[in-house]
C-alpha positions as CSV (number, residue, x, y, z in Angstrom):
1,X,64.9,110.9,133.5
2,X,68.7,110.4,134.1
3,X,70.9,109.5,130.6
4,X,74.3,109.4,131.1
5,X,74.2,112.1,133.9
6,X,71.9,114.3,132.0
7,X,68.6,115.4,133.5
8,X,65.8,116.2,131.1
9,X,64.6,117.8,134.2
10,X,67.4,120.0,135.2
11,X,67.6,121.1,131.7
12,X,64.3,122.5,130.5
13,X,64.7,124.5,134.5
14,X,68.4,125.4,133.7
15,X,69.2,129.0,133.0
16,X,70.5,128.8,129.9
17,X,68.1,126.5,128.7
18,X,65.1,129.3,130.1
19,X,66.4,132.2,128.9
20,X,66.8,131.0,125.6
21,X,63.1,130.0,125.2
22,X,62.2,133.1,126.5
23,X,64.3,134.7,124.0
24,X,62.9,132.2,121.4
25,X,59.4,133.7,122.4
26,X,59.9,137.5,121.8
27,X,62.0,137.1,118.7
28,X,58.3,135.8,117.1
29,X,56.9,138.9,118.3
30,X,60.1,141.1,117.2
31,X,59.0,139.6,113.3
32,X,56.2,141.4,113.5
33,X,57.3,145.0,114.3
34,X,56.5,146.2,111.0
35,X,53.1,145.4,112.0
36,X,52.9,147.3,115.7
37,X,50.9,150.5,113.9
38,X,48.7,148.3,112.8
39,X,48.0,146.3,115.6
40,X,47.8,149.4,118.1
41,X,45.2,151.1,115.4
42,X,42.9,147.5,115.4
43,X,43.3,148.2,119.6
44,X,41.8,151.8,119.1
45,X,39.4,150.0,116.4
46,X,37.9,148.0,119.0
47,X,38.8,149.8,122.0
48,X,34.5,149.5,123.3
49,X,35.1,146.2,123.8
50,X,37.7,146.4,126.8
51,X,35.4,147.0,129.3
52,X,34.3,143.3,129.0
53,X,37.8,142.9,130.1
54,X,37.1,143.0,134.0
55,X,34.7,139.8,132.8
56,X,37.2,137.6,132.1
57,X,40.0,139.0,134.7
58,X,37.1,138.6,137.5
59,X,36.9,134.4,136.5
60,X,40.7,134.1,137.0
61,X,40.0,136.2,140.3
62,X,37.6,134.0,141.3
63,X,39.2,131.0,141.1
64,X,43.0,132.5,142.5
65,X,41.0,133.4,145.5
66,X,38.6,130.5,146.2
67,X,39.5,127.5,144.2
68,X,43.4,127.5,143.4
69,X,44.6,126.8,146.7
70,X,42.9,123.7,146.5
71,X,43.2,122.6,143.2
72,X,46.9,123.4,143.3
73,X,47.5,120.5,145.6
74,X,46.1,117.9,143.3
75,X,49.5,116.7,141.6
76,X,48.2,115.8,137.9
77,X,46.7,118.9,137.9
78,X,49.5,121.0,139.5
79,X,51.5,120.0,136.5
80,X,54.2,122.4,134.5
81,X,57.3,122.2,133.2
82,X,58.6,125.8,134.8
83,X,56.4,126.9,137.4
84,X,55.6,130.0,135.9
85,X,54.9,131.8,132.8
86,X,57.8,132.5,130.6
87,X,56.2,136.0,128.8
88,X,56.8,137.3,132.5
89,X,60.9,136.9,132.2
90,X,63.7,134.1,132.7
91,X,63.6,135.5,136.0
92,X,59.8,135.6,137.0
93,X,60.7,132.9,139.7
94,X,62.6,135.7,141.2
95,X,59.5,137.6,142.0
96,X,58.7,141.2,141.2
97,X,62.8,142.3,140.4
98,X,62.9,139.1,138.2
99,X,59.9,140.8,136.6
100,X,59.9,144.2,136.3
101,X,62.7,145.0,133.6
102,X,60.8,142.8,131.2
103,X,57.3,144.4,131.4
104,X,58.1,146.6,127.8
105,X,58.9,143.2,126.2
106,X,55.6,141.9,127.8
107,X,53.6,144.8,126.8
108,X,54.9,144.7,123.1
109,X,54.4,141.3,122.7
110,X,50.6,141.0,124.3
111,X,50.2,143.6,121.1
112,X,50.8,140.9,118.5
113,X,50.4,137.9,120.3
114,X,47.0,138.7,121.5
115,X,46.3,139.6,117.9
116,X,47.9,136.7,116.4
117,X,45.5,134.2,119.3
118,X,42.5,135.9,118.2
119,X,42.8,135.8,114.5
120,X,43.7,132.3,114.6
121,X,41.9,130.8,117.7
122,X,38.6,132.0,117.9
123,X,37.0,130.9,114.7
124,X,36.0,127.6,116.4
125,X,35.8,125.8,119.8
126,X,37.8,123.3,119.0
127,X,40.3,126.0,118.3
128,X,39.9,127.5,121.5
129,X,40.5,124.8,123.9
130,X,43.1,124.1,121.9
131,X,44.4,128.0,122.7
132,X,44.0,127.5,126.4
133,X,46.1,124.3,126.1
134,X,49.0,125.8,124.5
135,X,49.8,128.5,127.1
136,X,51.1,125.1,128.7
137,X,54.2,125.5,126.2
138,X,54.4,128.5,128.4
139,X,55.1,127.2,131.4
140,X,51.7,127.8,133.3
141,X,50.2,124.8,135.1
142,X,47.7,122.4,134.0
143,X,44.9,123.3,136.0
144,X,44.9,127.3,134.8
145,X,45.2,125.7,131.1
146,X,42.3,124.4,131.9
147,X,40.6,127.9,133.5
148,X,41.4,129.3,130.3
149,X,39.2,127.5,128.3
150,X,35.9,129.7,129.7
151,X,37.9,132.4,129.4
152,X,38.5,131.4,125.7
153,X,35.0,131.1,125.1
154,X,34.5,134.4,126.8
155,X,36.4,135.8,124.3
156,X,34.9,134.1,121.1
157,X,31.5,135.2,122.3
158,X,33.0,138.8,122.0
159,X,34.3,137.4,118.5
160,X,31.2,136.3,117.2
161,X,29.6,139.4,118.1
162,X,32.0,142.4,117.3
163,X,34.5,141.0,115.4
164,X,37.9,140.4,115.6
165,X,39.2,143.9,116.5
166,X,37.0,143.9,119.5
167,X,38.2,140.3,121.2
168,X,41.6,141.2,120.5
169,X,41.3,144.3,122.7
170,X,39.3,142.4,125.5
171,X,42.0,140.0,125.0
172,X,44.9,142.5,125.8
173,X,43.0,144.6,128.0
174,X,42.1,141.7,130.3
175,X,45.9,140.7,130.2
176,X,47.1,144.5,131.4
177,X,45.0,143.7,134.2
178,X,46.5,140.5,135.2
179,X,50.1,142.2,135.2
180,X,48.9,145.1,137.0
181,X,47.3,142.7,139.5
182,X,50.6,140.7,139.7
183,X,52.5,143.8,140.7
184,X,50.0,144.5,143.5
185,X,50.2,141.2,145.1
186,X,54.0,140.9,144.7
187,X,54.0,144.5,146.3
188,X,52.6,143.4,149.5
């Protein structure tokens, strides 16, 4: 939409406009730094649970490699406001050296973030798909919202069961993965 020669569009993908939502994003994990003992401590807590991780990483697998490439061309569905997800970097459009200086920040914020989406989005489904639906503030595409919401479930089934230590630590486990399998297909 075009208002007196200002593009909403060009706006939200300007680099000023990008960076500072990025920025807006790690400062609510900065606010918990008092906090990063405890959170690495409920990790360690429920540390068994992270070998469900390959679980939930194998369902985004298996839809990256069979179903995105179709899905992707639907246009409702292909739907984001960036292109990308923002916790990668302002830059992650840039590919792996767009990425790469901000994988600490990433790290340190899947610590509290995934603690802070466990604790508050598991306790019912309702609340999950509304977690899956909320990474689209993030910039990820409608259609891999909408993958997360097994994934969710995945993870409440783990919350149910072991509690909130354990999901939390599937949770960031399964993330490590999909970074580490980021950088091995941008490597390529």
């Amino acid at each position: 939409m075009d208002i007196f020669g200002f593009s909403l569009d060009s706006a939200l993908h300007s680099d000023g406009f990008v960076i500072g939502y990025y920025i807006f994003t790690v400062a609510t994990s900065l606010i918990l730094v008092k906090e990063t003992k405890k959170r690495i401590l409920d990790l360690k807590a429920g540390l068994r649970s992270m070998i469900y991780a390959p679980i939930a990483f194998g369902v985004l697998a298996g839809y990256l490699l069979t179903l995105y490439p179709i899905v992707d061309k639907i246009p409702i569905l292909n739907w984001s406001w960036l292109g990308y997800n923002i916790a990668f970097g302002p830059f992650a459009k840039d590919g792996i050296w767009g990425i790469i200086p901000f994988v600490p920040i990433l790290v340190y914020m899947f610590i509290h973030i995934n603690h802070v989406e466990e604790f508050y989005f598991r306790k019912s489904k309702k609340m999950v798909v509304l977690w899956a639906f909320t990474h689209l503030a993030m910039g990820i595409k409608l259609h891999m919202a909408i993958l997360l919401v097994p994934i969710g479930f995945l993870f409440k089934y783990v919350y149910d069961k072991k509690g909130l230590n354990h999901s939390y630590a599937m949770h960031f486990a399964t993330n490590i993965l999909v970074v580490a399998a980021l950088f091995f297909t941008l490597l390529r």
